[in-house]
C-alpha positions in Angstrom: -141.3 68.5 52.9 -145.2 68.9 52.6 -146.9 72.2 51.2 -150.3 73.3 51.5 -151.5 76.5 50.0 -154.6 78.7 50.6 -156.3 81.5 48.7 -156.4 85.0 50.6 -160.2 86.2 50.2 -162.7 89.2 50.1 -166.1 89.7 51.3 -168.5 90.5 48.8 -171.6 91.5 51.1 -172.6 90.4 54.3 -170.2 92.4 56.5 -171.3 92.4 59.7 -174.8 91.0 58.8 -172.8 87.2 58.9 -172.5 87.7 62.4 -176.0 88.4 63.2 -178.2 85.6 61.4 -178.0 86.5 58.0 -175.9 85.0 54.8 -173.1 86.7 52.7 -170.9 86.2 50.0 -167.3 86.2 50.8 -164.6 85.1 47.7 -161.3 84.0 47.2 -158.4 85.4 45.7 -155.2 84.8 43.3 -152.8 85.5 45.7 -152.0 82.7 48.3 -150.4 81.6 52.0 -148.5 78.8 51.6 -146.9 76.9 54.3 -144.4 74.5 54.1 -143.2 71.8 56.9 -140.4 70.0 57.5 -140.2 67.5 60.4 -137.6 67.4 63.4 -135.9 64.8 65.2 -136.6 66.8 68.4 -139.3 68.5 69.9 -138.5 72.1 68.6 -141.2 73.8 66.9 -139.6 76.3 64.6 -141.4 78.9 62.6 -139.6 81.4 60.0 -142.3 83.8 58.2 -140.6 86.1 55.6 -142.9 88.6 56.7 -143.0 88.0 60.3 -139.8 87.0 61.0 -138.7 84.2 63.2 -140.2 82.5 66.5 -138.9 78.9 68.3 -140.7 77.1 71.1 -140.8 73.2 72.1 -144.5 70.6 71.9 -144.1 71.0 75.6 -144.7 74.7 75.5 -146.5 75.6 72.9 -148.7 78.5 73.8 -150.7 81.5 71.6 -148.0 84.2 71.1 -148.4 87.3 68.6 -148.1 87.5 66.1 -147.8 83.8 65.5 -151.3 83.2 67.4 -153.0 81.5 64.3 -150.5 78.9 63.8 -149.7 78.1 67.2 -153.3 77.4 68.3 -153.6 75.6 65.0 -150.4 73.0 66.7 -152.1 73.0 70.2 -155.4 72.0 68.5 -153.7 69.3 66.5 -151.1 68.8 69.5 -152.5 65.2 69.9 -151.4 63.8 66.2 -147.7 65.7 66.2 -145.2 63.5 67.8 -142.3 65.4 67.0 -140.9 68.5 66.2 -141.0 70.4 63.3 -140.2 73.3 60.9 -143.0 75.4 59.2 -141.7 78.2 56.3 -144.7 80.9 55.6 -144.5 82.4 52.7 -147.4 84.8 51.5 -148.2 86.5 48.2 -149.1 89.4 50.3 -148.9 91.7 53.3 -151.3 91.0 55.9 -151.2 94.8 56.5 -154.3 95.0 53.4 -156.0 92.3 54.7 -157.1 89.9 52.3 -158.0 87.3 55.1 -154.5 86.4 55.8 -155.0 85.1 59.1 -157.6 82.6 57.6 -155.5 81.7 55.3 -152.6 81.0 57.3 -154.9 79.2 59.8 -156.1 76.9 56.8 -152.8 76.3 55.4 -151.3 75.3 59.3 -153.8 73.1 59.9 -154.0 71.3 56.7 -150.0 70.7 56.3 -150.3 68.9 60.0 -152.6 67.4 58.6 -151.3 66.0 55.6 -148.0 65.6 57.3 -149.7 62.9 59.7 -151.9 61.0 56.5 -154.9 62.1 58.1 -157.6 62.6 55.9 -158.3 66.1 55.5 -162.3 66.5 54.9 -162.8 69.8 54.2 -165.9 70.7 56.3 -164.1 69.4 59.3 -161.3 71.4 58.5 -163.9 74.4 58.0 -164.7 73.9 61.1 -161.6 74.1 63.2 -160.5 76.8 61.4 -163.1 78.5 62.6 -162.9 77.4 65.9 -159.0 79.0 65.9 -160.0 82.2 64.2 -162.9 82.8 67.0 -160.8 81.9 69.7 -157.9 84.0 68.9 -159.7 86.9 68.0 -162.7 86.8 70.1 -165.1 86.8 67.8 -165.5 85.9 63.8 -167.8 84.6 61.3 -165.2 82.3 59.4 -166.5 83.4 56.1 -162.5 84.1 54.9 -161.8 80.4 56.0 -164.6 78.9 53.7 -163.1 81.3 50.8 -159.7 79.8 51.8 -160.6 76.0 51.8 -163.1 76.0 48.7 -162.1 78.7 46.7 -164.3 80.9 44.1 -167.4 82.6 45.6 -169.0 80.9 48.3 -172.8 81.7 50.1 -171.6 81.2 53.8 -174.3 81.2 56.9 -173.1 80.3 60.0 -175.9 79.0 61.4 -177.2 76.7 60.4 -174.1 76.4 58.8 -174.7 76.6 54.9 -171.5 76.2 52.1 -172.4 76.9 49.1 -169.5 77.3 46.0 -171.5 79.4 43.6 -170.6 78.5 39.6 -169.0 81.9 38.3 -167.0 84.6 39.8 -167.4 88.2 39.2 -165.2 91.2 37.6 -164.1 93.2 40.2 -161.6 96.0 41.2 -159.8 96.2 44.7 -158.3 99.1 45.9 -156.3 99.7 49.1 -156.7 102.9 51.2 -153.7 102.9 52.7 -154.8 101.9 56.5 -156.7 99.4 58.9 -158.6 99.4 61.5 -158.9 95.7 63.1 -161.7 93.7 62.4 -162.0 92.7 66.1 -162.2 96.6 67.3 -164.8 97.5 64.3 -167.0 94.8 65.3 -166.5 95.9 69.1 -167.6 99.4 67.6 -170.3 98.1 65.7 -172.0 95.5 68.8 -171.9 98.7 70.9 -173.9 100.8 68.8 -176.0 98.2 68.0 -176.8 97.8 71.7 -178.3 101.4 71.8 -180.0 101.4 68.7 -181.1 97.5 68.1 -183.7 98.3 65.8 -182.2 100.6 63.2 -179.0 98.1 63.5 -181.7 95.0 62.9 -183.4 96.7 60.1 -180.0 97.2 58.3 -178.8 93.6 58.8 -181.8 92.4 57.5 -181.7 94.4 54.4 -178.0 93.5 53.9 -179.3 90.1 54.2 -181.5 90.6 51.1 -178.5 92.2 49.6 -176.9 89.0 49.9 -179.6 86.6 48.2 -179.8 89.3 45.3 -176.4 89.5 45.1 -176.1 85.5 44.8 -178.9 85.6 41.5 -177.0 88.4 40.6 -174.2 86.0 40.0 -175.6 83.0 39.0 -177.0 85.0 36.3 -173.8 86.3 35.6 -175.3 90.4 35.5 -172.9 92.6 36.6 -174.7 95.1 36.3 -177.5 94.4 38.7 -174.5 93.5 41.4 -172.8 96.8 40.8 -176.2 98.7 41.9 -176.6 96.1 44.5 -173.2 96.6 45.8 -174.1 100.6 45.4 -177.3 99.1 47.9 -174.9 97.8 50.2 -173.0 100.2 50.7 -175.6 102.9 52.0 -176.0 100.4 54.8 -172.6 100.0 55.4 -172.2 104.1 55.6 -175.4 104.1 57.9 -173.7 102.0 60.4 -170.6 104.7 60.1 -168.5 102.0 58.6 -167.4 104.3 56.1 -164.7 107.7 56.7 -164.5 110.0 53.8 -161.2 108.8 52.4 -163.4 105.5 51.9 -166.4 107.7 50.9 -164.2 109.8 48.2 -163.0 105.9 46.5 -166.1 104.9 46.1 -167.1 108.2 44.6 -164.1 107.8 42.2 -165.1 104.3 41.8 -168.4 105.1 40.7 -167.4 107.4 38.4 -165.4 105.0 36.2 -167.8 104.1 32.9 -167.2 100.4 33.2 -167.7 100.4 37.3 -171.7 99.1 37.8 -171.3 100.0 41.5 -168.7 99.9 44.8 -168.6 99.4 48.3 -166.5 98.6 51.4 -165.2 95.3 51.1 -164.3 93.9 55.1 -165.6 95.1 58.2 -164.9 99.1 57.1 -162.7 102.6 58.8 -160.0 101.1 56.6 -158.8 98.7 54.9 -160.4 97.9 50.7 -162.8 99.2 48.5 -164.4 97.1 45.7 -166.1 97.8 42.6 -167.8 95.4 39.6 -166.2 95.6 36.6 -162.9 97.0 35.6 -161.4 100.6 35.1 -160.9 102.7 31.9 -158.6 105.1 33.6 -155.4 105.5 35.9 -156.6 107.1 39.5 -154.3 107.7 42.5 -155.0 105.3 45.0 -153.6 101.9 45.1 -155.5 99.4 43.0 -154.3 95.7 44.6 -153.2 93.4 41.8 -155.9 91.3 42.5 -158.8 89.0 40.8 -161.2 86.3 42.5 -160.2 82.9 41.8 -161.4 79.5 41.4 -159.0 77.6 43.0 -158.8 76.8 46.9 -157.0 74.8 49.1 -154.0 72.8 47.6 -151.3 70.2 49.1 -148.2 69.4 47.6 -145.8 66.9 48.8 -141.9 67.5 47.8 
């Protein structure tokens, strides 16, 4: 059997702004997809996800089918190198219902156990790149900042063009929280392109300043002050709520968030109307929300052979 794990991740700043020219800082987390694979003597392709559940197709049909999309384009892209069937067991530390980049991760995972599976040398900008290439095709549109999260772990400065990787040298204290419902990022970016198109100048203006928020935000941590990236994230967030990416259940955990004495600042964390809030540095008290038993992490990609 070959194993290949990959981090889960959270944007830091950037949302939205990544997809427009500018920079942002996306992170990985403790929690992990792993994806194991077993080869076949025939040419079934069998999937088992203990979240998922089950799918079974052949090499000779493999097509994109929900809501195994991710790792079936990741075989047809690789379709070329598989000569035989195979088994591959998904197993995640999370629920892709909070996010976390969990199709990323999935998509990293797939298509480095093929990989690995078939002694190819797995650079890790190449494999950047066609996990990118998967995400963008099968959602329509994404900046492949929870990919680069995925492969190289800790807190990475991602542009995507010119592409620019860049594995900054500490990670933050921060505190997750889930509000209890998603919107998908493919719809809020719909949302957001449309407004944008009727009001291109306030919607460049805010890019431009998340932008900055991003190369602050990347001193902020080199420096290691967390304080200065709490008000920064505080920044960031004011942006965020001017594109209405924010609701007031959002809006009233951030307020919460703010209030703690050891929180510097909060903000949406991921495209927004849903999904995680984030704040730097860790809380004092117990509040009423779910706070996700997660911390950024170092580590990235990792194969395993058993």
């Amino acid at each position: 059997m070959w194993q290949c794990s990959a981090p889960g991740s959270v944007m830091l700043t950037g949302e939205h702004a990544i997809l427009n020219g500018e920079a942002a800082l996306v992170a990985a987390v403790d929690k992990r997809i792993t994806v194991q694979l077993t080869p076949r003597t025939d040419d079934k392709i069998i999937i088992h996800s203990e979240r998922l559940g089950e799918y079974t197709t052949s090499l000779s049909t493999l097509k994109s089918t929900p809501p195994f999309e991710f790792v079936l384009n990741s075989l047809i892209l690789l379709k070329d190198k598989i000569n035989t069937g195979l088994e591959l067991n998904i197993l995640s530390d999370f629920s892709h219902q909070v996010g976390l980049g969990s199709s990323a991760a999935c998509t990293v995972a797939t298509l480095a156990v093929i990989s690995h599976w078939q002694g190819m040398t797995v650079d890790l900008n190449t494999l950047f790149l066609q996990a990118r290439s998967i995400i963008q095709t099968t959602q329509g549109r994404g900046s492949g900042a929870d990919a680069a999260a995925s492969i190289f772990g800790g807190v990475v400065h991602y542009q995507m063009e010119p592409l620019l990787l860049e594995k900054l040298p500490y990670i933050p204290p921060v505190v997750l929280a889930y509000c209890g419902y998603k919107t998908s990022t493919a719809q809020v970016i719909e949302r957001v392109r449309a407004a944008q198109q009727h009001h291109p100048q306030a919607y460049h203006r805010w890019f431009e300043q998340i932008g900055r928020c991003t190369q602050k935000a990347k001193q902020a941590i080199r420096s290691q002050d967390w304080a200065l990236l709490g008000a920064i994230f505080t920044e960031h967030q004011s942006y965020q709520t001017a594109m209405q990416l924010s609701d007031p259940t959002l809006d009233h955990m951030i307020k919460i968030l703010n209030a703690e004495p050891n929180i510097a600042g909060a903000k949406i964390s991921g495209s927004g109307l849903g999904d995680c809030v984030m704040g730097v540095g860790h809380l004092s008290n117990d509040i009423s929300w779910q706070v996700l038993p997660v911390a950024l992490s170092t580590q990235g990609l990792s194969f395993l052979f058993l």
